[in-house]
C-alpha positions, 0 to 999 in steps of 0.5 A: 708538350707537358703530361704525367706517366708512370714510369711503369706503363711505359715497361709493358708490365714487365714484373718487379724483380730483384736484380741481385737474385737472378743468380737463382732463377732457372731457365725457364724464369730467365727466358720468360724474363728475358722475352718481357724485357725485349717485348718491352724495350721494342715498345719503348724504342716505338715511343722514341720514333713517334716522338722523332727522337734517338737515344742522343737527340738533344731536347733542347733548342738551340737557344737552350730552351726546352724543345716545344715539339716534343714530350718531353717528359715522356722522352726522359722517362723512355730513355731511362726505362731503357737504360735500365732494361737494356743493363737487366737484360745483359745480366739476363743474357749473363746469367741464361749463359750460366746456366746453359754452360751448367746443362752442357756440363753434364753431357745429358742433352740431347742436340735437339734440346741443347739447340733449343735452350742456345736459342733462349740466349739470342737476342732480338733486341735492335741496335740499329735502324737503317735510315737509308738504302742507295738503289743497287748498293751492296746494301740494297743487293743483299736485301737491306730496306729503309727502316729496317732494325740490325738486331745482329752483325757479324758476333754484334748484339745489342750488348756490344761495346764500342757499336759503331767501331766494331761495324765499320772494323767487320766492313773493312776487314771484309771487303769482299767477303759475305757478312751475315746479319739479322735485320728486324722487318714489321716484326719478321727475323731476316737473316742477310748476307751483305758483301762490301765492295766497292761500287759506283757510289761512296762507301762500301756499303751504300746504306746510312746507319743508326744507332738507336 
């Protein structure tokens, strides 16, 4: 497959911007941003599973030669406008935590509003798509379904390094002991409880795992 895109269609309108002024954006600027940028990035990762692809799938054959199955093009273009997303978006995050620490200073907000601007900080950006649940697993008993996106693990965001290790430490160490987690589900926040334990089948949890 071969075709043309602007880089920018595939962003969802998310405004030009200059990374390095975020410094002087207020709350408001910053979460309006912020919301643009997860909108888009959960088009982009919707343009990946239509093309049957991640983030690290090869584009290649085996032979070496372009895949002819895919857009490739296209591919390439969403995996960068996710990269650069995904690093804007943590500066974001950096900078709402700022200004938030710089509101509660001042020890004038109200409990209502001081919960309000904390929810700004959430993110609801997926880091993981669940590829499979095993019937009457840990997984399954604690409501988890096939295709079902981890936005939250445990402290785990999106913007957590070393994703992989630090799931399977948080599984291990709490063997028996409830892990709470938000899973994405058509569009719906999940917020989840998933014990690990050992049962019939392999693994503690009885779930596979992707990382998107």
């Amino acid at each position: 497959m071969t075709s043309s895109y602007d880089i920018n269609s595939l962003t969802l309108g998310v405004p030009d911007y200059d990374i390095t002024d975020i410094s002087t954006f207020d709350l408001t600027r910053l979460g309006d941003l912020k919301k643009l940028i997860e909108s888009s990035l959960t088009h982009l990762f919707d343009t990946l599973k239509d093309q049957n692809v991640d983030m690290d799938t090869s584009l290649l054959t085996e032979d070496g030669f372009p895949r002819d199955d895919i857009d490739i093009v296209k591919v390439r273009l969403t995996r960068t406008s996710i990269v650069r997303l995904r690093n804007d978006h943590k500066k974001i995050l950096e900078a709402l935590n700022l200004r938030l620490q710089e509101h509660y200073s001042n020890n004038t907000i109200s409990d209502s509003t001081s919960k309000d601007q904390g929810d700004v900080v959430e993110s609801a950006i997926p880091f993981a798509r669940i590829s499979e649940v095993v019937r009457d697993s840990p997984a399954d008993k604690a409501g988890l379904q096939s295709d079902d996106l981890i936005v939250t693990f445990e402290k785990l965001t999106t913007t957590s390094a070393n994703l992989l290790q630090n799931i399977s430490r948080i599984v291990l160490e709490n063997e028996n002991q409830p892990i709470k987690l938000t899973a994405k589900r058509h569009g719906e926040l999940l917020e989840l409880t998933l014990t690990p334990k050992k049962w019939e089948g392999g693994g503690l949890l009885g779930c596979r795992l992707n990382l998107l």
